[in-house]
N, C-alpha and C positions, 0 to 999 in steps of 0.2 A: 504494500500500500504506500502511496505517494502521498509525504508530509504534505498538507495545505499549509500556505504561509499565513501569519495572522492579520487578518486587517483591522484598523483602529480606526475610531474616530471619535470623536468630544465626550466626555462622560454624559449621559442622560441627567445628571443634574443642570447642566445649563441649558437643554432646552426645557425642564421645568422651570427654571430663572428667569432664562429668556421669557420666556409665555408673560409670566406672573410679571413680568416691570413693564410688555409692549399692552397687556389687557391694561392694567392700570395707567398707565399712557393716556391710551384711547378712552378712558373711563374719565378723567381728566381734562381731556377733549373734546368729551362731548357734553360733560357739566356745561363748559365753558360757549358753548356752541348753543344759542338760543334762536329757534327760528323764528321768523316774527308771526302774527296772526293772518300778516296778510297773505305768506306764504299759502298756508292751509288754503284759504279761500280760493286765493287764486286757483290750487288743485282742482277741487272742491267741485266749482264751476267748469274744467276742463271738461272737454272726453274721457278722459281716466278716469275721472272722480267718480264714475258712474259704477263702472263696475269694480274698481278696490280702490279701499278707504282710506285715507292719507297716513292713520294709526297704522296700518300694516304696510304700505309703503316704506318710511319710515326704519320700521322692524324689519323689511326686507330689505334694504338701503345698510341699515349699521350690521346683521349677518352676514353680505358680501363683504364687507367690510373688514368683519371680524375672522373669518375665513380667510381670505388674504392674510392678517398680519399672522397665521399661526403657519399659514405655509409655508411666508418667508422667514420665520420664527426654525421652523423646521428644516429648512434648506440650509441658513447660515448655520445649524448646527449640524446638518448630517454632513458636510464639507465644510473643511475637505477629508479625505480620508487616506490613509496611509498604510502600506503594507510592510510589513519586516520581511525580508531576506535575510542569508544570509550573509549575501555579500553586496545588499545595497538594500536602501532604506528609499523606498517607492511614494510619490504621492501623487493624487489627483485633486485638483483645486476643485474643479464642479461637475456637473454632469456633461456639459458641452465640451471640457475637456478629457483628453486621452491620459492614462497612466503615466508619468512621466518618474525619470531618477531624481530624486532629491539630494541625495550623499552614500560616496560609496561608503561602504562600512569600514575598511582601513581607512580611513579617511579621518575618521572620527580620534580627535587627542583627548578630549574628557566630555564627560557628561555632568548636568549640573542639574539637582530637581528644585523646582521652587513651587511651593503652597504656602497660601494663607490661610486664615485662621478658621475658616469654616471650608478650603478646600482640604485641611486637610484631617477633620472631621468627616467629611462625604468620599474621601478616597479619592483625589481625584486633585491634576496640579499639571504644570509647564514642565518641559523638560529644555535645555538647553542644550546644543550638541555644537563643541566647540572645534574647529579644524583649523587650520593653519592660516585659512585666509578670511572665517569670518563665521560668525555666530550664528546658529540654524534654531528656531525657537518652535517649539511643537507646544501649541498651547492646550491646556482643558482638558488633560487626556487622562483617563481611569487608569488607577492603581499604579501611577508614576516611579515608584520605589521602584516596585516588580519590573516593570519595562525595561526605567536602567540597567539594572542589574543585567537584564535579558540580552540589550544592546552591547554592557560592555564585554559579556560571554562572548557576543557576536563578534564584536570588537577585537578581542584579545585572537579568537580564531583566526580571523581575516588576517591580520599582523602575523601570526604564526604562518600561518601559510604563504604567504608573502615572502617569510624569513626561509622557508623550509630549500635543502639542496632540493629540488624535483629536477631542474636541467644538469646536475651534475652527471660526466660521462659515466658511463654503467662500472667501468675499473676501479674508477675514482669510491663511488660510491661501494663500492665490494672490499676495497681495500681500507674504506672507514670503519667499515665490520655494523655491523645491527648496531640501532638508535630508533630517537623518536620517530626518527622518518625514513627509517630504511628495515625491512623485513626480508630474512630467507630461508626461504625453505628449501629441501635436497627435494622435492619434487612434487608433484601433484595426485598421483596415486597410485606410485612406485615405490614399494616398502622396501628400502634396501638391506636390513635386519631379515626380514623374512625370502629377500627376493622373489617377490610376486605382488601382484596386486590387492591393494589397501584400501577401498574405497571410503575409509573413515580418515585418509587424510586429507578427503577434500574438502570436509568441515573447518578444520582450524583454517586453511589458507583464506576462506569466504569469511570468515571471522575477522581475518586481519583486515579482509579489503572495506569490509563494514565498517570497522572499527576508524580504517582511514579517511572514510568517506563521511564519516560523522564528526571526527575534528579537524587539524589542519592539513589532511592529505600526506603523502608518503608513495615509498617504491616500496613494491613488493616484487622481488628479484625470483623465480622459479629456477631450480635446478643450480641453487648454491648452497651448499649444508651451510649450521650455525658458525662453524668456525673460518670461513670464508673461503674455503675449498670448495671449487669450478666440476660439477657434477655433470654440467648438462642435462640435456633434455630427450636424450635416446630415446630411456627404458619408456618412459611416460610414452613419447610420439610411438611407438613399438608396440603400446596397450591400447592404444588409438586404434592402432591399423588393425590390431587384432579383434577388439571390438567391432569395428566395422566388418569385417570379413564374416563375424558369427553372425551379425544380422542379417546377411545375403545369403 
């Protein structure tokens, strides 16, 4: 099964916030908002007036209204939204736009969280993501501790991997001997101890390649024993042909 990346966006307490200061806004607004008498009348008298009443006009006039500001209410908070990668931190400002990179994740020198006093009661705060050439602020976003934390994991991988020998020539790497980023095995499912075929030593080598592929990458070298003695790949390519031949 294929990790989904996580998408983010503003904590749901600021569109309950938002709501509650644009309703009372408009609540404030419409105090202030006195129609005159003549208005009515004039309706009143129109064509309209005939068949709806200026009272529900009115009522149907401020629910467009209020409808509106909870949409727009609703759009500044569901954007933008931002997806975590591994190796880049993705956002999208609105829905007219397309997915775009925000910062790769080596990229990242520190993370900074900031809440106030009732963000961080409600769980929920800015994160700051600091690079070389300039300050990237993700504001409103849930459980900001966690994320950090989640990013600098991210962070520190990207950086390792970055740092890791991967283009070192294959000698080079064999004559370092085993490390964080170099693995060998005498072979894939050639027991040399028993001379014959092993097929329980095809589990660890898929362990390692996992294991490489979940933190910062690595050589995994086939057909070098642990002490950097050059095995080859015979026996293995040998149990291949053989294999195929049984199946025909």
């Amino acid at each position: 099964m294929v990790a989904t990346e996580p998408t983010l966006r503003k904590s749901p307490y600021i569109f309950i916030l938002r709501t509650a200061a644009a309703e009372l806004l408009f609540t404030f607004l419409l105090l202030g908002v006195a129609l005159p008498i003549s208005t009515r009348r004039l309706y009143e008298a129109s064509p309209s007036g005939s068949f709806l009443s200026f009272d529900l006009l009115v009522v149907f006039i401020f629910t467009i209204l209020q409808v509106l500001i909870i949409v727009a209410v609703f759009l500044s908070w569901y954007f933008p939204t931002y997806t975590i990668g591994d190796r880049e931190l993705r956002w999208r400002r609105n829905f007219l736009n397309a997915e775009a990179t925000l910062v790769k994740t080596q990229e990242i020198q520190g993370i900074e969280v900031k809440q106030g006093w009732l963000a961080r009661r409600l769980d929920y705060g800015s994160l700051i993501l600091k690079t070389s050439s300039a300050e990237i602020r993700l504001r409103n976003l849930p459980r900001p501790v966690q994320l950090a934390d989640h990013l600098d994991s991210s962070m520190t991988a990207a950086q390792a991997r970055q740092a890791a020998p991967l283009d070192r020539p294959l000698p080079a790497l064999i004559a370092e001997g085993e490390g964080q980023y170099a693995e060998f095995k005498a072979s894939l499912m050639w027991d040399y101890r028993r001379q014959s075929v092993n097929k329980d030593l095809y589990e660890p080598v898929m362990k390692n390649l996992v294991a490489f592929m979940n933190t910062a990458g690595g050589v995994l070298v086939i057909g070098v024993a642990d002490d950097g003695q050059i095995l080859g790949i015979e026996q293995d390519l040998s149990t291949l042909k053989e294999a195929q031949c049984g199946r025909l």
